[in-house]
C-alpha positions in Angstrom: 161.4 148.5 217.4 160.3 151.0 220.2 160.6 154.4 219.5 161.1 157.2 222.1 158.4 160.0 222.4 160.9 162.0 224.5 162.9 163.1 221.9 160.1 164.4 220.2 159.6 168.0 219.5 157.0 169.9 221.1 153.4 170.6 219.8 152.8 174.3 218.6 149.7 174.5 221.1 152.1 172.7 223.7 155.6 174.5 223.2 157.0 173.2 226.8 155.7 170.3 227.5 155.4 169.4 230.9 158.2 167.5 232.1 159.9 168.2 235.4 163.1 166.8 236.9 162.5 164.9 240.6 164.0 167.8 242.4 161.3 170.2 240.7 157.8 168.3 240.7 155.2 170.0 241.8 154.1 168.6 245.3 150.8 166.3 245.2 147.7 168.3 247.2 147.0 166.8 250.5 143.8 164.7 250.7 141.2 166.1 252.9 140.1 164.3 255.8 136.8 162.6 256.1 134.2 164.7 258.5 132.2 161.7 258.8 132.4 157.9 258.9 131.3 156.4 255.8 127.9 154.5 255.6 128.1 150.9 255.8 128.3 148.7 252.6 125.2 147.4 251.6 125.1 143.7 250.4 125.0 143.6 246.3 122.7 140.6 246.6 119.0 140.1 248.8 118.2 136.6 249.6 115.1 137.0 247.0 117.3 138.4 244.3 120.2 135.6 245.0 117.0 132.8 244.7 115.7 134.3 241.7 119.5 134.3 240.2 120.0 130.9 241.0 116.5 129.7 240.3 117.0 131.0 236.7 120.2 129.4 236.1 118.5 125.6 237.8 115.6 126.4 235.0 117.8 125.0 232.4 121.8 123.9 234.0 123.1 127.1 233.0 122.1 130.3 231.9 123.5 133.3 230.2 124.9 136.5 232.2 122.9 138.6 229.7 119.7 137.0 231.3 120.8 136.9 234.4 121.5 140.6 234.2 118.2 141.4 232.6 116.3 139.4 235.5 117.3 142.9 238.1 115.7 145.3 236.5 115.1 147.6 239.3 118.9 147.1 241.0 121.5 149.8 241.0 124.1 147.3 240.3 122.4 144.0 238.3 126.1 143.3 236.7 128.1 143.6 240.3 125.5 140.7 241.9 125.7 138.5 239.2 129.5 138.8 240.3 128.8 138.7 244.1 127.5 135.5 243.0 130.2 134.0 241.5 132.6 135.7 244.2 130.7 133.5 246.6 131.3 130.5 244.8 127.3 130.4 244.0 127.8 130.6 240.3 130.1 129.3 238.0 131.7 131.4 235.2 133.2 129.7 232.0 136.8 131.6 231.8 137.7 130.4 228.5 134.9 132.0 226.6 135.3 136.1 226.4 133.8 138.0 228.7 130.6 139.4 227.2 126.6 139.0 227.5 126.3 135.7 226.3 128.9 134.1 228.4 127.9 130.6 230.2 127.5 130.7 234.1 126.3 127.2 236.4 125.6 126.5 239.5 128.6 126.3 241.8 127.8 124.3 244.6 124.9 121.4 244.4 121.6 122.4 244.7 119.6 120.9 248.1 116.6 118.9 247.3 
């Protein structure tokens, strides 16, 4: 059974707590306009990192992300183009194992010879 923390009493350092009727909320702050236009994404993935990616996971039919991670030293985001990857339909991800280092990726499209 669910039990309500409304009817709760206050905490000693918290006496009122901060609950306000619709009528009485305090109004949100207005979001300050952009003085500039914002630079233009940048693609996650260079054609020599998506080769090396998918180079590594040819090597031996699949590969782990953990490696695949560890291959982009030097990139601000190794994680996010791993996931570019499979976004792109490049690499496959096995959804039935948990998410974590060791999970299995492949190749998702066939490999030219």
């Amino acid at each position: 059974m669910v039990t309500s923390l409304y009817g709760e009493p206050g905490s000693p350092c918290n006496a009122l707590p901060p609950v306000f009727s619709a009528a009485f909320a305090p109004a949100l702050p207005e979001r300050p306009t952009p003085r500039r236009t914002p630079p233009a994404p940048q693609p996650l993935v260079t054609a020599f990192e998506r080769d090396l990616l998918l180079d590594a996971v040819a090597e031996t039919g699949s590969a782990e992300l953990g490696h695949l991670v560890g291959l982009l030293p030097n990139h601000p985001r190794p994680l996010s183009a791993v996931v570019a990857l499979i976004d792109a339909g490049d690499l496959i991800l096995d959804v039935a194992a948990p998410f974590d280092a060791s999970i299995r990726l492949w190749h998702g499209r066939p490999q030219a010879c």
